[in-house]
N, C-alpha and C positions, 0 to 999 in steps of 0.2 A: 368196872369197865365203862368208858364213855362211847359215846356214838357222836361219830362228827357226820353233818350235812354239807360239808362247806364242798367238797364234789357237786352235789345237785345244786350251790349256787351257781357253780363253775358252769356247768352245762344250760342254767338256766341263761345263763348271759352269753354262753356261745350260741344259743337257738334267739337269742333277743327276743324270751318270755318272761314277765313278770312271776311273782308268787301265785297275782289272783290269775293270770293266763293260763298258769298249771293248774292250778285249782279247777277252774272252768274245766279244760278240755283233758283232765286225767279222772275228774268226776270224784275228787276228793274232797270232803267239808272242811269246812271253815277251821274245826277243831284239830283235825288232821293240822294240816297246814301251820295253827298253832302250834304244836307240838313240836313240828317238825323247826319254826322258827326258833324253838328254847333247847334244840338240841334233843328232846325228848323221846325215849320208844316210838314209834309206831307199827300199826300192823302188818304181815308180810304182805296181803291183800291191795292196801294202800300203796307199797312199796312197787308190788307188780302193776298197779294202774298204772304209776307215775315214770317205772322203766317202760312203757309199751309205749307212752306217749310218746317221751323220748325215743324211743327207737335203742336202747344200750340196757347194759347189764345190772343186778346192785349193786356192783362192787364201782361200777363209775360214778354213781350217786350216795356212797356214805361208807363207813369204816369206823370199825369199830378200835379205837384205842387202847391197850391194855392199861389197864390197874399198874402203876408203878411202883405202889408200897411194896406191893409180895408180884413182884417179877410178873406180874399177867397171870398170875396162877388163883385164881377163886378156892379159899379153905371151904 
């Protein structure tokens, strides 16, 4: 299963914030922030900083794609 970000760029660019703006004012590190630029886990912690900032839900900042070998279904 992948995790798309590409929602919190969407919203980062309707609030007209950069990465490092969120960074700053969601009080997330630098590594956070990496992770979250490669597509990567992050923790739900993080996740809730950065929707409060925002003002919205997680489901408006990222989504998770199923696995398409075996239908979305994890053996």
């Amino acid at each position: 299963m992948a995790i798309s970000y590409n929602r919190l760029w969407k919203q980062l660019i309707d609030h007209g914030l950069s990465k490092t703006d969120m960074m700053h004012r969601a009080k997330i590190s630098t590594n956070v922030l990496a992770r979250l630029s490669k597509g990567e886990p992050v923790s739900m912690d993080s996740m809730e900083k950065i929707c409060t900032m925002l003002g919205c839900n997680i489901g408006d900042v990222m989504e998770f794609i199923p696995d398409t070998e075996n239908g979305g279904i994890d053996a």
